[in-house]
C-alpha positions as CSV (number, residue, x, y, z in Angstrom):
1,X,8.6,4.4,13.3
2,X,5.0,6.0,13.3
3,X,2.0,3.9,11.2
4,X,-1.2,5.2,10.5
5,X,-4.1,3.3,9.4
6,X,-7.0,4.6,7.4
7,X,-10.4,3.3,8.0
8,X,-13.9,3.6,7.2
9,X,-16.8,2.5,5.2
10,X,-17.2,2.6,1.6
11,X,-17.1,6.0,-0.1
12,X,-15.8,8.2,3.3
13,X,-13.0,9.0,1.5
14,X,-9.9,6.5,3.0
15,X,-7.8,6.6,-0.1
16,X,-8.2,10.4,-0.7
17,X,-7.3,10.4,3.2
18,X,-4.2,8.1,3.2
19,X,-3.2,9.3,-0.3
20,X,-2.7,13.0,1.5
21,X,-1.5,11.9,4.6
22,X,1.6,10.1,2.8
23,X,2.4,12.7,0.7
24,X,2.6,15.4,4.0
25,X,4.9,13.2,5.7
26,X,7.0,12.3,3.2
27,X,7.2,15.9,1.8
28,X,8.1,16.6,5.6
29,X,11.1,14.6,4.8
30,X,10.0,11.2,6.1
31,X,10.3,8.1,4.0
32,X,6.9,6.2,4.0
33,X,5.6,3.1,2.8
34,X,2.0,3.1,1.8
35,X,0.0,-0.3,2.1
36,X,-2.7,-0.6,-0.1
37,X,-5.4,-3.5,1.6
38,X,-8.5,-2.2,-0.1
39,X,-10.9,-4.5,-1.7
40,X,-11.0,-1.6,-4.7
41,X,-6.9,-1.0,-4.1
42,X,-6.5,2.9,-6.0
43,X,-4.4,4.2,-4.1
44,X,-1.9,4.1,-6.3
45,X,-3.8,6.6,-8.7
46,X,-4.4,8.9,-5.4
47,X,-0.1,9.2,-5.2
48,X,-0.1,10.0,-8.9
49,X,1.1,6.7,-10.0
50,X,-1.8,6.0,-12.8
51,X,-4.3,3.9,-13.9
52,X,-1.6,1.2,-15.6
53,X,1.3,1.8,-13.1
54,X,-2.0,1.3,-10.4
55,X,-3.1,-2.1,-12.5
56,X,0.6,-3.6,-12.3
57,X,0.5,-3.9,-8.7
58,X,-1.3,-6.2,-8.3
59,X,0.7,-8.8,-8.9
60,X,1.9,-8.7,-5.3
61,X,-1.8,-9.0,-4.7
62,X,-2.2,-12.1,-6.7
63,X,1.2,-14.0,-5.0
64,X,-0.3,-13.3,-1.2
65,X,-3.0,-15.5,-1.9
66,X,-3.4,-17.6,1.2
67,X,-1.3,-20.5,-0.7
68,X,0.7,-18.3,-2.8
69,X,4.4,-17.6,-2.7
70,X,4.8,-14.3,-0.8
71,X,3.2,-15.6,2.0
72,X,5.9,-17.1,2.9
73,X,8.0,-13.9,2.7
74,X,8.7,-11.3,5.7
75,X,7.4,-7.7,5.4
76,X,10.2,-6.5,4.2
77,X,10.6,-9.3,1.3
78,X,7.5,-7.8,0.3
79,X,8.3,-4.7,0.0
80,X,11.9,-5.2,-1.7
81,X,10.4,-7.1,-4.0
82,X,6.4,-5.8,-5.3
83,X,6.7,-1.8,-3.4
84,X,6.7,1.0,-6.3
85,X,8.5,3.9,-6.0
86,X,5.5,6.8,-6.2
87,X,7.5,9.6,-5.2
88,X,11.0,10.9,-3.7
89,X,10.3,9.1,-0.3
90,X,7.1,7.3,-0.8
91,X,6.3,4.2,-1.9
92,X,3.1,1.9,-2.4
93,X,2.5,-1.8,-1.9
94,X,-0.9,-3.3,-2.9
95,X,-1.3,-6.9,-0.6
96,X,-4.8,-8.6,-0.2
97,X,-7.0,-7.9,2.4
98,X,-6.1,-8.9,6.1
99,X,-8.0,-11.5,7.2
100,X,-5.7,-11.4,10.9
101,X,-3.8,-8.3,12.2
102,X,-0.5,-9.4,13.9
103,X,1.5,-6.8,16.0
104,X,4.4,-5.1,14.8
């Protein structure tokens, strides 16, 4: 499994970035799973999903709050249960900003 992370200050362009990146690679033929951390979280627009699609994920947002349900979930709870489908291989998660990276 290959991850790419997209960084940079405001306004370089990360979600125009990612957004292309994720469709390559999953136009390529790769399934990939697009996490959206982004204190101004559009990458859901970038993959086409639109503005309301976009707005309804943030729900997942709003359970990882540091005392909210999903963060006692695994990754992959997450994504079962808040990823959207944005495309034939690609999906997108929105989840609050990091506050500490863990490996893996």
């Amino acid at each position: 499994m290959t991850k790419i992370a997209v960084a940079g200050k405001g306004g370089s362009g990360k979600t125009t970035v990612a957004g292309v990146l994720a469709r390559l690679v999953a136009e390529e033929g790769r399934d990939v799973l697009t996490v959206d951390a982004d204190e101004n979280p559009n990458l859901g627009i970038s993959l086409g999903l639109g503005v309301e699609a976009t707005y309804g994920l943030i729900s997942a947002r709003e359970e990882m709050l540091p005392d909210g349900p999903a963060m006692a979930m695994s990754m992959e709870e997450v994504v079962e249960r808040f990823a959207t489908q944005a495309g034939e291989r690609l999906k997108v998660v929105q989840v609050r900003k990091f506050d500490h990276f863990r490996p893996g």
